[in-house]
C-alpha positions in Angstrom: 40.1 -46.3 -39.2 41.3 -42.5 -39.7 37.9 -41.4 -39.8 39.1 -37.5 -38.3 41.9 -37.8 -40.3 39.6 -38.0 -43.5 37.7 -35.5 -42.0 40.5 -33.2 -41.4 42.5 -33.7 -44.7 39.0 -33.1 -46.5 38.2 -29.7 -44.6 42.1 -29.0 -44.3 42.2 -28.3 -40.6 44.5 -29.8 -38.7 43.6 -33.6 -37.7 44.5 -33.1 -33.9 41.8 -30.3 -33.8 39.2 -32.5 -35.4 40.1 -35.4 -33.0 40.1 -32.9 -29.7 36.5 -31.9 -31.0 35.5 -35.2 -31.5 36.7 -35.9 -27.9 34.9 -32.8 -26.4 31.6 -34.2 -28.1 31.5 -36.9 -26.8 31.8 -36.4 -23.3 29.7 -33.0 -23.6 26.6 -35.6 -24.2 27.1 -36.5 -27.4 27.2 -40.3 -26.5 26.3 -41.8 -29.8 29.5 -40.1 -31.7 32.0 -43.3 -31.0 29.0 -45.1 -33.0 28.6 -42.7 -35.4 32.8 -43.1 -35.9 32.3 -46.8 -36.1 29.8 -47.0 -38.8 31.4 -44.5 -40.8 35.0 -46.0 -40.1 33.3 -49.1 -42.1 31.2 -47.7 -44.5 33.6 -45.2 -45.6 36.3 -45.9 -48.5 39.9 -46.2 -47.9 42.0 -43.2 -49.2 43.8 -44.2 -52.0 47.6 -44.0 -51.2 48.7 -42.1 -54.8 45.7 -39.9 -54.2 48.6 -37.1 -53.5 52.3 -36.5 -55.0 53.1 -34.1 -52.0 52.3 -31.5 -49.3 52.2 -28.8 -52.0 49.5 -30.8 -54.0 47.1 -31.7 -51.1 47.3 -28.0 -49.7 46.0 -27.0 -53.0 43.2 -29.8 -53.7 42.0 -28.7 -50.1 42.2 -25.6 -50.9 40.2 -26.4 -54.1 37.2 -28.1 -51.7 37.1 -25.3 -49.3 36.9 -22.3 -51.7 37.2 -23.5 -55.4 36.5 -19.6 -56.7 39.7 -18.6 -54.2 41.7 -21.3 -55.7 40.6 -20.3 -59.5 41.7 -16.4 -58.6 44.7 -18.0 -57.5 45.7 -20.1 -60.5 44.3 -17.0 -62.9 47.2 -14.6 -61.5 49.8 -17.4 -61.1 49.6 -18.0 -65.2 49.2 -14.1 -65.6 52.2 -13.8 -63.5 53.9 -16.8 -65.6 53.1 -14.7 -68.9 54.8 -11.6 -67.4 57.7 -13.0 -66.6 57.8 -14.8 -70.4 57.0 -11.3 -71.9 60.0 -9.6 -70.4 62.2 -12.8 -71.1 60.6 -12.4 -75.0 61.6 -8.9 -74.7 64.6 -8.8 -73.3 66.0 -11.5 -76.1 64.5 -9.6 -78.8 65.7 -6.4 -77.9 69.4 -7.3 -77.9 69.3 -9.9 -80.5 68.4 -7.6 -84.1 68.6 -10.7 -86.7 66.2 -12.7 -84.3 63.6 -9.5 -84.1 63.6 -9.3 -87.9 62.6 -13.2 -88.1 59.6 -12.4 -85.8 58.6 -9.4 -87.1 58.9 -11.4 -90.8 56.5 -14.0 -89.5 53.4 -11.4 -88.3 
């Protein structure tokens, strides 16, 4: 059914921690939890097998659920850090190439 392992990839902890807890429940007195795992085991869509490309993707859509502001600081300084690094490529091309910083400077 994969019910922790939804549970897990959804929160991003890993799945042998949720099913240890779910084990610890239920003999702590928590009785109706292997119900509870039923019904939601059937009531629950199936994860759809494209719904990631790879391990670098789904840490970063679970990172996305958990703390979407985080995840938005983190995309923010990855393009800043993207336009940097373009900026000095720009530069260092324009700076040792004079016929291609006259056509730039012609089209401002």
């Amino acid at each position: 059914m994969g019910v922790c392992a939804g549970i897990a990839d959804y929160t991003g902890v890993d799945v042998l921690w949720v099913r240890l807890g779910f084990v610890v429940l239920t003999f702590c007195g928590l009785g109706f939890l292997p119900f509870v795992y039923l019904a939601l085991g059937f009531l629950s869509e199936k994860k759809p097998g494209y719904l990631y490309g790879d391990r670098q993707e789904q840490k970063f859509w679970q990172g996305v659920r958990q703390s979407p502001a985080r995840t938005a600081r983190e995309v923010r300084a990855q393009f800043r850090d993207i336009d940097r690094r373009l900026a000095e490529v720009e530069s260092f091309y324009v700076s040792s190439n004079p016929r291609l910083s006259a056509e730039i400077e012609k089209l401002r």
